[in-house]
SEROLUM-40100 format. One record per residue (C-alpha): residue in one letter; x, y negated, z. Coordinates in steps of 0.2 Angstrom, whole numbers, plus 5000, padded with zeros to 4 digits. Each point is the difference from the previous one (the first is absolute). Layout:
N
aXYZ ...
% end
This chain:
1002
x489349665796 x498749945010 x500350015021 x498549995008 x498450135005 x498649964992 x499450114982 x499449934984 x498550084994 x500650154988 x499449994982 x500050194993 x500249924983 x501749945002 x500850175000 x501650045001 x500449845012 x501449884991 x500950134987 x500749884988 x499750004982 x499750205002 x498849965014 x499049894989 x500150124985 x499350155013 x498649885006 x499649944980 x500050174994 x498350094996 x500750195007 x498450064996 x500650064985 x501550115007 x499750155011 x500449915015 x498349904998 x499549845010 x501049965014 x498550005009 x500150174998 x501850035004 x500550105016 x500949955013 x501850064994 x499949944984 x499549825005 x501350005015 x501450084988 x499649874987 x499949855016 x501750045004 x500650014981 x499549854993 x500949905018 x501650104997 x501649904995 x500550154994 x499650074983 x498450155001 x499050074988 x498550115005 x499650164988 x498150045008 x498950164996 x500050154985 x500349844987 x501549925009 x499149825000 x501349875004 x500149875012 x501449905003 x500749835007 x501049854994 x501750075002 x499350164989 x499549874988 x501949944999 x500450174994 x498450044991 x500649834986 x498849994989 x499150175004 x499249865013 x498749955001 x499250164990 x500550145008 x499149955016 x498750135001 x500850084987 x500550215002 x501750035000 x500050094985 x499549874989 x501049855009 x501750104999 x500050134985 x501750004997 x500350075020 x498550115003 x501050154997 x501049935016 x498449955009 x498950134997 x501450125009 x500149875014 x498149995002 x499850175000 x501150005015 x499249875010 x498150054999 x500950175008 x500649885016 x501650004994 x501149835003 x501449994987 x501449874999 x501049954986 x501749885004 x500549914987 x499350094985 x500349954984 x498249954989 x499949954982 x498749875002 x499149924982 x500049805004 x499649834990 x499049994986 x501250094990 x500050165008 x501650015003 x500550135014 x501249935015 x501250115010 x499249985019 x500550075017 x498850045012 x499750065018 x498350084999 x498850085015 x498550114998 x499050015015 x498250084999 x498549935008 x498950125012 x498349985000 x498950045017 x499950194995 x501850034996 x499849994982 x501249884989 x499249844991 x501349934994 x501949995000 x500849825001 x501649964993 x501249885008 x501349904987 x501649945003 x501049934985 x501850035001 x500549954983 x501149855005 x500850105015 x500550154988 x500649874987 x501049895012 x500750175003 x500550024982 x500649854997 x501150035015 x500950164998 x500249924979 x501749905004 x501450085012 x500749825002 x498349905005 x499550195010 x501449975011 x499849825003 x498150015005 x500250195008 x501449945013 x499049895007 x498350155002 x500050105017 x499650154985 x501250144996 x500249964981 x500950114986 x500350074984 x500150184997 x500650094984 x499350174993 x501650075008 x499249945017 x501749895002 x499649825009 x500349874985 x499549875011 x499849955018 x499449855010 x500949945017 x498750065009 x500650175001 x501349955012 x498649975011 x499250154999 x501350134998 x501749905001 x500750004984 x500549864991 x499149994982 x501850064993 x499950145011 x498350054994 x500449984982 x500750134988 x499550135015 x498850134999 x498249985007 x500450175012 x501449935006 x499249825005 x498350085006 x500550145008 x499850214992 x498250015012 x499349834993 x500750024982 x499050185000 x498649945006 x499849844986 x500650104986 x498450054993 x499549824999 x501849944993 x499650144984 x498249924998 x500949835001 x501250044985 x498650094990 x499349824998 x498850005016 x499949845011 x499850085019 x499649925015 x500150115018 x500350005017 x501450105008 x501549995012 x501849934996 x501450035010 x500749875011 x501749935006 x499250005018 x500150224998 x498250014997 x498849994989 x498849864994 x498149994990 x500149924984 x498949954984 x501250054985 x499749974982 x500950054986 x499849904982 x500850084985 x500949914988 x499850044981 x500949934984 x499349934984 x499450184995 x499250035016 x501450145010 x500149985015 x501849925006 x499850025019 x498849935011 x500149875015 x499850025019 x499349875010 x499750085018 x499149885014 x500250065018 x498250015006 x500550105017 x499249845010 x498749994991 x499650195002 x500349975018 x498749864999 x498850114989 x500350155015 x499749885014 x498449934992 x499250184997 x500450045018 x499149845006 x498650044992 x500050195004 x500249925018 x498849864997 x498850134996 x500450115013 x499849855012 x498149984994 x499650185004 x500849965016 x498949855006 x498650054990 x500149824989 x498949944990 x500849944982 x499349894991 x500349884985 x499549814997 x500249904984 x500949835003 x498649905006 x499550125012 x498550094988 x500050205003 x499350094983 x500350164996 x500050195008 x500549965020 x499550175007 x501249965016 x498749855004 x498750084994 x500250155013 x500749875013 x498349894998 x498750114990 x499849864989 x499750054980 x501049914987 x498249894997 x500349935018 x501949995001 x500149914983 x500749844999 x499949935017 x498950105007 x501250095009 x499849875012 x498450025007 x500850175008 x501049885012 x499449965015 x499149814999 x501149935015 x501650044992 x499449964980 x500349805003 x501850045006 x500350154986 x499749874987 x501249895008 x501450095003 x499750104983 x500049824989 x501649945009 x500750174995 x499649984983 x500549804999 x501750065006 x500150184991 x500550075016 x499850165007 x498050005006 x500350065022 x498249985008 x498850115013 x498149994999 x498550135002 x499250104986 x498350075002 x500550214998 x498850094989 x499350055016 x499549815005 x501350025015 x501249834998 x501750055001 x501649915000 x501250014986 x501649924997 x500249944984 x501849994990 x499949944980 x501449974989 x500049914983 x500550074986 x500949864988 x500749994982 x501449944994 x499349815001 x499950045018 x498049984999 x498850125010 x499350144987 x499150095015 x500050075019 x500450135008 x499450045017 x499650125015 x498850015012 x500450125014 x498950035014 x500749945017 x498349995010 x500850135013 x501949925000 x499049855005 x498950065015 x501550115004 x501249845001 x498749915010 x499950125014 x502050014999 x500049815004 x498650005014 x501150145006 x501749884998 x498949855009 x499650115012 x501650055004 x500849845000 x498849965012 x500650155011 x501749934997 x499749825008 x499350085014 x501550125003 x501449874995 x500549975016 x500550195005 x501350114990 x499350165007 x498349984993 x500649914983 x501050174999 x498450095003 x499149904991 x501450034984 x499850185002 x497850015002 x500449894983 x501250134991 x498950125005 x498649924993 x500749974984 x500650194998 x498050045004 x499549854987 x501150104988 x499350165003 x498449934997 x500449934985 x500750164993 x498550085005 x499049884991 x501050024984 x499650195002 x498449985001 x499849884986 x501150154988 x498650125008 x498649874995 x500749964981 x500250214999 x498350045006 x499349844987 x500850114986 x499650165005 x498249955000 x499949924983 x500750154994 x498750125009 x498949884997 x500250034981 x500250185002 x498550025008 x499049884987 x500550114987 x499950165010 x498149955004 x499749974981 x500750184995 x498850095015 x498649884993 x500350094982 x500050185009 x498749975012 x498649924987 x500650114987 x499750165014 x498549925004 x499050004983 x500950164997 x499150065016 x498349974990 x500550124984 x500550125011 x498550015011 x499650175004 x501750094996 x500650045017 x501750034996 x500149834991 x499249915013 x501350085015 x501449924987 x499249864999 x500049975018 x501550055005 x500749894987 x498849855009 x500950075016 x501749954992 x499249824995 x499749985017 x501650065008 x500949864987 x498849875006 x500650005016 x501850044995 x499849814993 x499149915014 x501550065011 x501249924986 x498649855001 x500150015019 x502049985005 x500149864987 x498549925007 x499249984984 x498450085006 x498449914999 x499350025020 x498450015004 x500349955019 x498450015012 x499649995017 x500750175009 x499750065019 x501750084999 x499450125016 x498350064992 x500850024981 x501550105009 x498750135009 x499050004983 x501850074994 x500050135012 x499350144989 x501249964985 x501549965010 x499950195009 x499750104983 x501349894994 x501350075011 x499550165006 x499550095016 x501850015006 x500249815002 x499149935017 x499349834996 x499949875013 x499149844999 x500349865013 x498749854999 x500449845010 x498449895005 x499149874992 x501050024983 x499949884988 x499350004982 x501249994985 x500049934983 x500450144989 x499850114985 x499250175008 x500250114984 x502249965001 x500049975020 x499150204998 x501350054988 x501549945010 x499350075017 x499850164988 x501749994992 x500849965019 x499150165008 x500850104986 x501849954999 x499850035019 x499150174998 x501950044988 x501349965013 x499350085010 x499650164991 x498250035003 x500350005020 x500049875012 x499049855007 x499449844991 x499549875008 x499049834992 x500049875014 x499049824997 x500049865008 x500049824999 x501749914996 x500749795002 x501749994989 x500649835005 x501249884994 x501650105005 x499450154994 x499749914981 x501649924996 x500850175003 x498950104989 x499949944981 x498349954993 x499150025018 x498849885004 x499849965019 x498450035006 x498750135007 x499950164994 x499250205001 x501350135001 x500050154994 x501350135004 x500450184995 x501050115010 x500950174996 x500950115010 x501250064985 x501650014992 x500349805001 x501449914989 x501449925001 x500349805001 x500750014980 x498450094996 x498849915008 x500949834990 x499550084985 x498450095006 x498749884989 x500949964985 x499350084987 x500150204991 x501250015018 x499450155007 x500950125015 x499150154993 x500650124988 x499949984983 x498250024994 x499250005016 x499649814997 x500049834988 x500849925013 x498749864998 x498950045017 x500949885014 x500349864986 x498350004995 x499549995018 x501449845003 x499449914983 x498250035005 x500249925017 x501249864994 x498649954987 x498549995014 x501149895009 x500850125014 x501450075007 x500750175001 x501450065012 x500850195002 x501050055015 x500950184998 x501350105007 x500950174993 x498950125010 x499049905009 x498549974986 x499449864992 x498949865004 x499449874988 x499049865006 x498849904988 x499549825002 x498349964993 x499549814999 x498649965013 x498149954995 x498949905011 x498550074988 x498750125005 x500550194991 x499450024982 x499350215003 x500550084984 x498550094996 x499950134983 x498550014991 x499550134988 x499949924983 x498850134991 x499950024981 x501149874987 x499149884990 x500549924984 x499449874989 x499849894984 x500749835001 x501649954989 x501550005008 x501849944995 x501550115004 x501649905002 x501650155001 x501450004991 x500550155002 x499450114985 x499650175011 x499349925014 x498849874988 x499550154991 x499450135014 x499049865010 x499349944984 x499350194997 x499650025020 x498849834999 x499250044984 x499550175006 x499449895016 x498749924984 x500949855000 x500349894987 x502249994998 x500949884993 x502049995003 x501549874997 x501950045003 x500449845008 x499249865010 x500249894985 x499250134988 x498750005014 x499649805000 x499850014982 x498650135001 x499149915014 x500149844989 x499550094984 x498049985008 x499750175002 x498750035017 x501450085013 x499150055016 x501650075008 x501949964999 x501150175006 x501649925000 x501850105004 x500849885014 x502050044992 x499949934980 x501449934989 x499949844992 x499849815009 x498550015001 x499750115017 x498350115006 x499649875014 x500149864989 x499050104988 x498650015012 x499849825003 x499949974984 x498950134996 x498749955012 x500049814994 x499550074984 x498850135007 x499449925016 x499050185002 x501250104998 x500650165010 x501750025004 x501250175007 x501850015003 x500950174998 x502050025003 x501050155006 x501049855007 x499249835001 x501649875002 x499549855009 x498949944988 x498450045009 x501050065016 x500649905013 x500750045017 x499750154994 x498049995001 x499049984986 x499549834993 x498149955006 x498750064991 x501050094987 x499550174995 x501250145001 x500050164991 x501650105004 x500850124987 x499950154998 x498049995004 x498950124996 x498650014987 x498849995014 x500949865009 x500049914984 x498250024999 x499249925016 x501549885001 x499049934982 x498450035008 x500749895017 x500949864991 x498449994984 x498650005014 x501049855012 x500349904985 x498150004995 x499549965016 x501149865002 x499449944982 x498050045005 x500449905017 x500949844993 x498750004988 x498549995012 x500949885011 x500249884984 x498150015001 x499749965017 x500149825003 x499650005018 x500250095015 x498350095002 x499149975018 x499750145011 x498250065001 x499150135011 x499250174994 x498150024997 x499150125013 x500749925015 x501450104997 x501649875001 x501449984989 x500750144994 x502250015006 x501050064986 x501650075002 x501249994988 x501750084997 x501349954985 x501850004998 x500149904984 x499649825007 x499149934983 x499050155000 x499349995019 x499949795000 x498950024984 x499150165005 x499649885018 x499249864990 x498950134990 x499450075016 x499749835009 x499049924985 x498950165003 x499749965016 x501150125010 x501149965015 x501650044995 x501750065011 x501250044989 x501850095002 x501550054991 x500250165008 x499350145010 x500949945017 x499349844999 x498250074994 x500050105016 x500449835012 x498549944992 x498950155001 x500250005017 x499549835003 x498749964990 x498350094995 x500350074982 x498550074989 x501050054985 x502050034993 x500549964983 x501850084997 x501250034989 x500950185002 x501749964995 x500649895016 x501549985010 x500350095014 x498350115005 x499150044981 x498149944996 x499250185004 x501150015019 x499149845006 x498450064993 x500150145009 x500549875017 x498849894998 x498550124999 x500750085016 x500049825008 x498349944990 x499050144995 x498749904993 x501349924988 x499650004980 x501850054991 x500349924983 x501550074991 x500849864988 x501450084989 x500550024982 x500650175005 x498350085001 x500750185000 x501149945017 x498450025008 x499650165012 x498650104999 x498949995015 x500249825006 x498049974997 x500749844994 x499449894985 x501449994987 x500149834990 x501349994983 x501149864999 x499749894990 x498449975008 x498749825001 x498949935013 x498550104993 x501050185003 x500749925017 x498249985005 x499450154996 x501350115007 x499849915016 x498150034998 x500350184997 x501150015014 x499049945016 x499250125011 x498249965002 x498749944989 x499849835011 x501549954995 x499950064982 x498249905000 x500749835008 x501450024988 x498950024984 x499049845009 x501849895000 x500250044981 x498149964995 x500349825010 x501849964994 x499050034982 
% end
């Protein structure tokens, strides 16, 4: 067994590893011709089941599949005889005739999931090349093998031969003389019964157990020895022992001590030459310790296990040279490594590289000296944060005392660590204090008490931190499992919502049928938001955060909020100066002021005052380590005041834990104020309630500061839908869901083709078929996960399209809450028409970027500014894009024309630049953050009303009547950029000196 770290190179051929002469028999054999079929093409179980077999020193056999194909080791092949080396491979029928009445029953049993045990059992087994049968005892074990789904491959049988035991056990009760010569001397209750259940015979070690001499016990009745309750209790066994039966069980015996001990008890008929039974022998062993032992060791683990919940372990298992193969989810989880990564030794590229030199080390000598494996080091978390785990591994040895594999923990002590730290700067510090103070008792005694005190406060803290950590781990599962309710729940509205919406179609005209209809899509939308407030206090939403002047968004609320609330509410807004702006979501922060105004408008039944205060807010150091999860730092507050009912301090501990709700039963989900707390928690923020039984209710909201310039939320009319007639491939695995959207986008025109899984997916995309979009559910089962399908997708199809939808997106494609860059969202449930211009969006984007990489692969060179003919100048082109491939190539297309170009990734920054700099013509896209295409327009005409406007979209019907702009259709090429800016100028001067350009530059 080799000691040190470093791994051989694997060769798949040599499969199973070492195995003796089964081992090589399994690696000769051509299994292509069984049902198992090549190895190659075994799965996981069956090739780790048959790993373990073939290294066993115990005797196992494995029955595999409808056949029973059997696979076995060398101490099978003992018991096999000269059934080796032709059964391997073999079904069990054929290799054991004479016992497949038994075996078939057996099997039977086991492909159920039973596990069956036989002791001693008594098999009439065909050995030698005579075929003669022999008389065997054996201890037999079915165990069945699951596969990944649950289902039963196989059931393996475990083989202990007992025949010499059981003989030496005949042999013992045949002679009273040579029994009681070698029975003295056992620590075993040994006797001889008659039919008439009268002792014939008795060792001396009943003295020991119940005080008699063997005199004493012979001749006597087995009541009057064991006891009536005892005696009633075994008879049924000592009947089945004089009918011929040889019977081994556990039960209690009586002892001299007044009590009663655990014993394995066997009785062992006795028969004459014609086969009647004579009596049987007893042979009773005191396994009361061993019991204990068993007890102690379940309790151990039941603890051990217990223990890992505890301090969150991670276990993990090594093979003897440190290697880690197999299914580690612990590490797996702990590391996000795959098992391709954590193979072998790859496990150690997940420690940190300052610590690996001294793992090995440590972890070498441990092994050299088969000693218990005690170290601490930093593991990269799946995250990429390094953490530090203490490590403790044990070996596990056989009988020879060599290492058959390891054992080990790593458990996650990052926070005991940084907590210990600042308990010893504390200690140093107050050490210090104490060298100071020596020298006078009053302030040492002073000093002892500030330092009791101190401790009690360190205490307190830590309790707190504890609660907070049971809070943290609750929330975590409350919002996988919302998470997943609401995945699912978004799938089913999906179903009713396209299904209502291509229903809407059949139905057109049939008032009656279409008011159903909409109320039934009322009921879609109520549920969608019923499951973004499930998504929102397990802060499992996707954020869209922007730029927000909290003062003007609140006064654009104004309207909303009063109807929301009625006339008998005053509302009161105090403003402080020179508020900050905030990074935020403004369609949740919206929803939560909403959801405050109303709880408020409740307790204090339609009469009183609100009042919505903001100002700016610093929460400090102090403030952070008292509050769980709060960041220090500069914020905009928020706070809603009601003049109501109020509640009480148990009430308000439980105010924003989910379904909690103070109002009567029906009047609400309960989901309102946690929604609001998840929300806020996930942008980074802080929330804080203040209330008093009578005295109202204020809760105040802490919204991360921004030092950006506000993004103005602007709503433009998106006219008619459009649909299409590329190809596109729809990844869903859910049945209902792939089916409706498949209908919705082929009566968009579009071209559908569909996969169940990601896998599926790849398959199609590699067949060769042309794909010119990839609409890909973000939630799929199988390894092979939608982000990972994307990337490989567009390795393949460099031109290819792709869109994310999710009723619940993981954190996959979301981090920190916030979308991934540059992915394309499209929420569930959507409508058809979302559906529609979300294709149109994503198809026209992807065909510009493809129409600009390809012209930039044709420019070689940067082309040089020239004037305009007619004295007119150069012509300033402004240029506004979000997508940045889109606007850098779109820039070079406009510069080898001969145009100055200013370009900008946003209508904020356009108007900076319009400001400053004469501008002859805009090129924009509508879709932009913050203010839309058609608002800046409608800006920049004010500022420049000689401006040419040039809209730039894939979403042509996004456009609005009336703008007296020139509309240009993604994808679009230098000769359509040309002409639309052409088209576009006011003024035939300029429209000459531009037509002059062109005619030079050709």
């Amino acid at each position: 067994m080799s000691s040190t770290f470093s791994a051989p190179t694997p060769n798949p051929a040599a499969w199973p590893v070492d195995g003796g002469a089964c081992g090589t028999l399994i690696r000769a054999f051509d299994w292509s011709r069984t049902s198992l079929g090549a190895i190659a093409d075994w799965s996981p179980a069956l090739r780790t089941t048959v790993s373990n077999i073939v290294n066993s020193p115990v005797p196992k056999v494995l029955m595999w599949g409808a056949d029973h194909v059997m696979i076995y080791n060398d101490g099978y092949a003992a018991i096999a005889g000269d059934r080796h080396p032709q059964a391997m491979g073999m079904d069990v029928a054929s290799v054991w005739p004479d016992l497949w009445d038994w075996n078939r029953t057996i099997l039977d049993r086991g492909f159920d999931g039973e596990v069956v045990a036989f002791h001693d059992q008594p098999m009439m087994l065909a050995r030698g090349n005579d075929g003669a049968e022999q008389r065997f005892f054996l201890d037999l074990f079915y165990t069945p093998v699951h596969l990944d789904d649950g289902s039963v491959g196989g059931v393996m049988c475990t083989v202990i031969d007992n025949t010499a035991r059981v003989g030496a056990e005949i042999a013992v009760a045949a002679g009273a003389a040579e029994l009681r010569a070698i029975t003295d001397a056992l620590p075993v209750l040994i006797s001889y019964v008659g039919v008439d259940h009268v002792y014939r015979f008795a060792n001396s070690y009943y003295l020991d157990w119940f005080g008699l001499t063997p005199e004493q016990v012979t001749g006597r009745h087995l009541r009057d020895v064991l006891g009536a309750e005892v005696y009633a209790e075994r008879l049924p066994l000592i009947e089945r022992a004089l009918a011929g039966e040889s019977i081994q069980s556990e039960g209690r015996m009586s002892h001299r001590d007044g009590g009663f001990r655990r014993a394995d008890i066997r009785y062992l008929p006795r028969f004459d030459a014609d086969g009647i039974v004579l009596g049987f022998h007893v042979l009773v062993t005191d396994i009361e310790e061993r019991a204990e032992r068993e007890a102690a060791v379940r309790t151990s683990n039941d603890r051990f296990r217990a223990a890992m919940e505890a301090v969150h372990g991670v276990l993990w298992t090594n093979t003897a040279d440190g290697r880690m193969r197999g299914d580690q989810p612990g590490w797996s989880a702990l590391t996000g490594q795959d098992v391709d990564a954590y193979t072998e030794y790859g496990w150690a590229d997940a420690v940190h590289p300052d610590d690996a030199a001294a793992t090995v080390a440590a972890w070498n000598a441990a092994v050299a000296a088969k000693s218990v494996f005690v170290f601490e080091h930093r593991v990269r978390r799946h995250d990429g944060a390094w953490r530090n785990c203490l490590i403790r591994a044990l070996p596990i040895k056989d009988a020879a005392g060599e290492i058959l594999e390891w054992v080990g923990v790593h458990t996650d002590i990052t926070e005991q660590r940084a907590a210990e730290q600042t308990l010893r700067d504390q200690a140093d510090h107050l050490q210090r204090q104490v060298r100071h103070r020596e020298r006078a008792e009053e302030q040492l005694r002073q000093l002892n008490e500030n330092l009791e005190a101190r401790v009690i406060a360190e205490i307190g803290e830590r309790r707190q931190a504890e609660a907070a950590l049971a809070q943290s781990q609750k929330m975590e599962t409350i919002g996988k499992l919302t998470g997943g309710v609401a995945h699912d729940f978004n799938n089913l509205l999906q179903v009713v919502s396209g299904n209502l919406q291509l229903l809407s179609k059949d139905i057109a005209g049939n008032d009656r049928a279409e008011r159903r209809v909409a109320n039934a899509m009322a009921g879609v939308s109520r549920g969608s938001k019923l499951a973004a407030q499930l998504l929102a206090f397990g802060r499992r939403q996707a954020l869209e955060p922007k730029v927000v002047n909290v003062t003007r968004f609140v006064q654009g609320m104004d309207d909303m909020l009063r109807r929301a609330i009625g006339g008998g509410i005053e509302v009161e807004t105090i403003f402080g100066g020179g508020l900050w702006n905030c990074f935020i979501d403004p369609v949740q922060i919206e929803n939560a002021l909403l959801n405050l105004a109303i709880n408020a408008r409740d307790a204090m039944d339609g009469t009183g005052k609100l009042t919505i205060e903001l100002a700016n807010a610093h929460l400090d150091d102090a403030y952070a380590r008292r509050h769980e999860e709060v960041q220090a730092g500069q914020y905009v507050m928020l706070a809603v005041t009601d003049t109501g009912s109020g509640m009480s301090a148990d009430v308000v501990a439980k105010v924003f834990e989910p379904f909690f709700s103070t109002k009567s039963e029906g009047k609400g989900s309960g989901l309102g104020l946690s929604m609001v707390y998840g929300f806020v928690k996930q942008s980074g923020g802080h929330v804080k309630i203040y209330s008093e039984v009578g005295e109202g209710t204020t809760i105040k909201l802490y919204l991360p500061r921004s030092r950006e310039a506000e993004d103005v939320e602007v709503t433009v009319d998106l006219g008619t839908i459009e649909g299409g007639t590329e190809t596109v491939l729809v990844v869903e695995d859910d049945d209902e869901v792939r089916a409706t959207v498949v209908e919705m986008l082929g009566d968009l025109g579009y071209r559908v083709l569909k996969a169940v899984d990601a896998q599926s997916a790849l398959n199609v995309i590699e067949s060769g078929i042309a794909i010119d979009m990839l609409f890909t559910d973000v939630v799929m089962p199988g390894t092979l996960k939608s982000p990972e399908l994307a990337r490989k997708a567009k390795e393949r199809l460099p031109d290819l399209a792709v869109l994310f939808t999710s009723g619940y997106t993981e954190n996959s494609i979301v981090h920190g809450g916030r979308l991934d860059v540059g992915v394309e969202l499209l929420s569930k449930p959507y409508t058809r028409e979302a559906l529609a211009r979300k294709f149109r969006h994503v198809l026209a984007n992807q065909r510009q970027r493809n129409a600009g990489l390809a012209a930039r692969q044709l420019t070689s060179a940067p082309v040089a500014l020239r004037p305009s003919a007619g004295g007119q100048g150069q012509i300033t082109v402004l240029l506004v894009e979000d997508d940045a491939v889109i606007r850098a190539t779109t820039a070079e297309l406009l510069q080898a024309s001969g145009y100055v170009v200013v370009d900008a990734a946003s209508a904020e920054d356009a108007m900076t630049a319009l400001q400053t700099v004469p501008i002859h013509a805009l090129v924009t896209d509508v879709n932009l953050p913050g203010a839309s295409g058609p608002d800046f327009a409608v800006k920049a005409r004010a500022l420049r009303p000689g401006i040419g406007i040039v809209f730039a979209t894939g979403d042509t019907a996004a456009v609005p009547p009336g703008t007296g702009a020139v509309l240009l259709a993604k994808p679009y090429g230098t000769e359509a950029l040309q002409a639309a800016i052409a088209a576009a100028l006011p003024g035939r001067e300029i429209a000459v000196a531009n037509e002059h350009r062109l005619e030079r530059e050709n």
